[in-house]
C-alpha positions in Angstrom: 157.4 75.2 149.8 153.8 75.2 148.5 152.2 77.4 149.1 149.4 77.1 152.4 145.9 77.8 150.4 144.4 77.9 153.9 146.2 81.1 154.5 144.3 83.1 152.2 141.4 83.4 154.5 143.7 85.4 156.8 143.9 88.3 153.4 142.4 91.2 153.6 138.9 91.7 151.9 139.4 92.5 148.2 137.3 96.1 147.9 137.7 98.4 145.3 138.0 101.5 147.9 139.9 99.7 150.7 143.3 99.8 150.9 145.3 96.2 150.8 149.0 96.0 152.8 150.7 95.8 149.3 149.9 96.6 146.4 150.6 94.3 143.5 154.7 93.8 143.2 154.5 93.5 146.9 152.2 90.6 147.6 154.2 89.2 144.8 157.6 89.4 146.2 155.8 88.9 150.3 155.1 85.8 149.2 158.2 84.6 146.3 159.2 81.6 147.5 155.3 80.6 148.3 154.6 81.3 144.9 157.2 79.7 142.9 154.9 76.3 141.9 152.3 78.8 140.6 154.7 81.1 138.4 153.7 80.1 135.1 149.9 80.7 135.8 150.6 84.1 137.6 152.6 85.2 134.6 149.8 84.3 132.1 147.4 86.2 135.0 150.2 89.3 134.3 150.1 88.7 131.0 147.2 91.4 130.5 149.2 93.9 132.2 151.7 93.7 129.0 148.7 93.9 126.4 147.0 96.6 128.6 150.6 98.4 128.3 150.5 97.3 124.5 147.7 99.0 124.2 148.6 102.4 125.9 151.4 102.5 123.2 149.7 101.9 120.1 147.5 104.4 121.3 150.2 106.8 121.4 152.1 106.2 118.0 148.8 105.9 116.0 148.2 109.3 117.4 144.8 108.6 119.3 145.3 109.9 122.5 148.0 111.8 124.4 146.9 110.0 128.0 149.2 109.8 131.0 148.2 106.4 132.0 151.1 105.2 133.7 152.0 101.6 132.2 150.4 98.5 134.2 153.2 96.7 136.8 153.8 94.0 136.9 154.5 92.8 133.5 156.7 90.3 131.5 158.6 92.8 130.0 159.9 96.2 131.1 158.8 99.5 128.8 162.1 99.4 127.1 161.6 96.2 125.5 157.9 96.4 124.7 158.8 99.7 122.5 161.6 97.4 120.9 159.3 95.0 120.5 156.3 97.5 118.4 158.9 98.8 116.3 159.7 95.2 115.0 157.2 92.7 116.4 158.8 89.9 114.2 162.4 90.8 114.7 162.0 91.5 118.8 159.2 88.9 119.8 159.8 88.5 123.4 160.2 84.9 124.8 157.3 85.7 127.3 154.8 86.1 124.6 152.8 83.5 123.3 152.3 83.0 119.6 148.9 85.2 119.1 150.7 88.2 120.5 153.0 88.3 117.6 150.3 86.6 114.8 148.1 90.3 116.1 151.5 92.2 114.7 151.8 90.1 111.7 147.6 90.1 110.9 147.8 94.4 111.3 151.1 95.8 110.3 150.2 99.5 110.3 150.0 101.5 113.8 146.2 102.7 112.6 145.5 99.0 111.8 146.3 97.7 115.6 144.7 100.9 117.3 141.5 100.3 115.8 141.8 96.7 116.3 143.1 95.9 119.6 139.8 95.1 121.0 141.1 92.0 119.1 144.1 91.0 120.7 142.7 91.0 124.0 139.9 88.8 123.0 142.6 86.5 121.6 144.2 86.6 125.0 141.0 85.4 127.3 140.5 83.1 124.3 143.8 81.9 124.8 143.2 81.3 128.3 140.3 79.1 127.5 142.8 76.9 125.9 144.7 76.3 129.3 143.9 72.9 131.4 142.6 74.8 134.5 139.4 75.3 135.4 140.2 78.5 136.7 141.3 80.4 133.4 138.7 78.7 131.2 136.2 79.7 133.4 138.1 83.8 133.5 139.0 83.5 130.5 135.6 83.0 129.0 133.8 85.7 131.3 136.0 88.1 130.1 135.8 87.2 126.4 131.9 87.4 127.4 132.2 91.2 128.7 134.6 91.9 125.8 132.0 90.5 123.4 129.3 92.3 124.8 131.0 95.5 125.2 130.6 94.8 120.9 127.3 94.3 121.0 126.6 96.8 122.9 128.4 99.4 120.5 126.8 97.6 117.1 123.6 98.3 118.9 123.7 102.2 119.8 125.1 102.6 116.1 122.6 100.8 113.9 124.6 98.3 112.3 124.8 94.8 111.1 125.6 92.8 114.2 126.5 89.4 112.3 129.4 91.8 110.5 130.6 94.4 113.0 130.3 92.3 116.2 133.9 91.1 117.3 134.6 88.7 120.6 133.9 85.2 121.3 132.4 83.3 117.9 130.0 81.4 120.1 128.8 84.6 122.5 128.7 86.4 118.7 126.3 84.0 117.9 124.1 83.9 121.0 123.7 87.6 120.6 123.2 87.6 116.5 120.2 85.3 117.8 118.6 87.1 120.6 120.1 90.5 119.2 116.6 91.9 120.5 116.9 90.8 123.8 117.2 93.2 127.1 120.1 90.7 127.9 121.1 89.4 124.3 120.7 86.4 125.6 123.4 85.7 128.1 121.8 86.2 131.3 121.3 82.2 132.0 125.0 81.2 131.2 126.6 84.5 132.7 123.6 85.6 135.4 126.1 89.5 135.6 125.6 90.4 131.8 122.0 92.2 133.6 123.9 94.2 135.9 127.1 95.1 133.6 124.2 96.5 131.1 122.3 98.3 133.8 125.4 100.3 134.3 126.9 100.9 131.1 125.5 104.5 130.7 126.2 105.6 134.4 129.0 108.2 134.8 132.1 106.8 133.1 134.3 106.6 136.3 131.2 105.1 138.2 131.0 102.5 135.3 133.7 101.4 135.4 134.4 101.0 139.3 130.9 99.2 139.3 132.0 96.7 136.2 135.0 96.3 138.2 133.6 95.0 141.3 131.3 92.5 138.9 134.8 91.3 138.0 136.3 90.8 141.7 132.9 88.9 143.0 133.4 86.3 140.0 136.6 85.5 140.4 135.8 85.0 144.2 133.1 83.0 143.4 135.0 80.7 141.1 137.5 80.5 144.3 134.2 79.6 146.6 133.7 76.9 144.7 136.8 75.0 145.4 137.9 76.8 148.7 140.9 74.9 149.0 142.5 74.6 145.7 145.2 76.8 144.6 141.8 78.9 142.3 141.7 80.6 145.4 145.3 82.1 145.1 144.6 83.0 141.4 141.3 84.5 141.8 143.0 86.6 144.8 145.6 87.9 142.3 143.2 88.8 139.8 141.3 91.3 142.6 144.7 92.7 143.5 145.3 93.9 140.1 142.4 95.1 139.3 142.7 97.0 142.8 146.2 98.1 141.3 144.4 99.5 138.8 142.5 101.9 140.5 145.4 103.5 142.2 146.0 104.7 138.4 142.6 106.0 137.5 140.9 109.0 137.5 137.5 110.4 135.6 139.2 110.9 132.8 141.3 108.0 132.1 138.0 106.4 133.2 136.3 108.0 130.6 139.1 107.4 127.8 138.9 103.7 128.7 135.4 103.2 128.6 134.8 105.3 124.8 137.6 103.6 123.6 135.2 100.3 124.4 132.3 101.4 124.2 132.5 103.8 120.8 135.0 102.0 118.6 
């Protein structure tokens, strides 16, 4: 059966320090056979699990960092595969990928390479999402690219360099900010009214950071579901919440601050 969008307004609240009934595999399997005519869009929604647990891997065998970060559930593919999968990217492509996962492998063959590129691949997911017909994951999609691209900007800025060259993200939010690179907001504040607050909190305690950039992340996707009450944007943007919920059940100050250097410092 479809599933009743009504019923989300019976969910609990989505706040970063409230606990939720389940956590992310178990509103997933509560509500399986609700689900079931949304599964490709909640697997590409999951899809940033794997390149979050992509990530925490590369990390590892390029010798960056010895974190315990636990890997991100759900995901497409168990940690088994996904090492299969880094030791030949070509060779063990999983199914569940799509093709700009394994063009990232191809593009950067050495472990150094992807470390100190993976801001890229997820850039290339969001932008991949902007490439879906839903209003919902163009309009994600490219608020993430946005935050990813001005994470960028904000690191070309504290060092000094050549923003047209060293900035990475979105081409057209690359340009917006190459233009109005002197600007408190770079220029984004009238498309994406949040870049003011994301800024005003980048150089706040790390763990405070990013709780606070966090819960900029739940209110839009719940203000993408407001706009459309009734359509099934209000399960996705539900979803979304939850795992970023599930992701806090993993942090602490230092992963905190491992994740936001790793951002913020290149």
């Amino acid at each position: 059966m479809r599933f009743n969008e009504f019923a989300i307004t019976s969910f609990p609240e989505l706040v970063i320090d409230r606990e939720l009934p389940w956590d992310a595999n178990g509103f997933l399997l509560a509500y399986e056979e609700a689900l079931e005519p949304y599964k490709e869009e909640f697997e590409l929604i999951i899809l940033l699990n794997d390149i979050k647990n992509i990530d925490i891997l590369i990390s590892k065998r390029a010798g960056f960092t010895t974190s315990t970060l636990p890997f991100f559930s759900p995901s497409l593919i168990s940690e088994n595969e996904l090492t299969l999968f880094l030791e030949n990217p070509i060779l063990n492509s999983p199914k569940e990928y799509p093709q700009f996962i394994t063009d990232f492998f191809w593009e950067f063959k050495e472990e150094q390479q992807r470390y100190k590129n993976i801001d890229k691949l997820y850039i290339d997911y969001f932008e991949y999402l902007k490439t879906i017909d839903s209003t919902f994951f163009v309009e994600w999609g490219g608020f993430e690219s946005m935050i990813r691209t001005l994470f960028s900007a904000v690191r070309v800025s504290k060092s000094g360099g050549d923003f047209e060259s060293l900035i990475k993200g979105d081409s057209e939010v690359v340009k917006k900010i190459s233009e109005q690179r002197n600007s408190s907001d770079f220029g984004l504040k009238n498309i994406w009214p949040e870049v003011l607050n994301i800024i005003s909190v980048l150089d706040r305690d790390p763990l405070e950071t990013d709780r606070e950039i966090d819960k900029i992340r739940i209110k839009f996707a719940k203000e993408i579901e407001e706009r459309d009450p009734f359509h099934k944007n209000v399960i996705l943007g539900y979803f979304v919440g939850v795992l970023i919920k599930e992701r806090w059940a993993k942090m602490s100050e230092k992963v905190a601050l491992d994740i936001l250097n790793n951002i913020l410092e290149g």
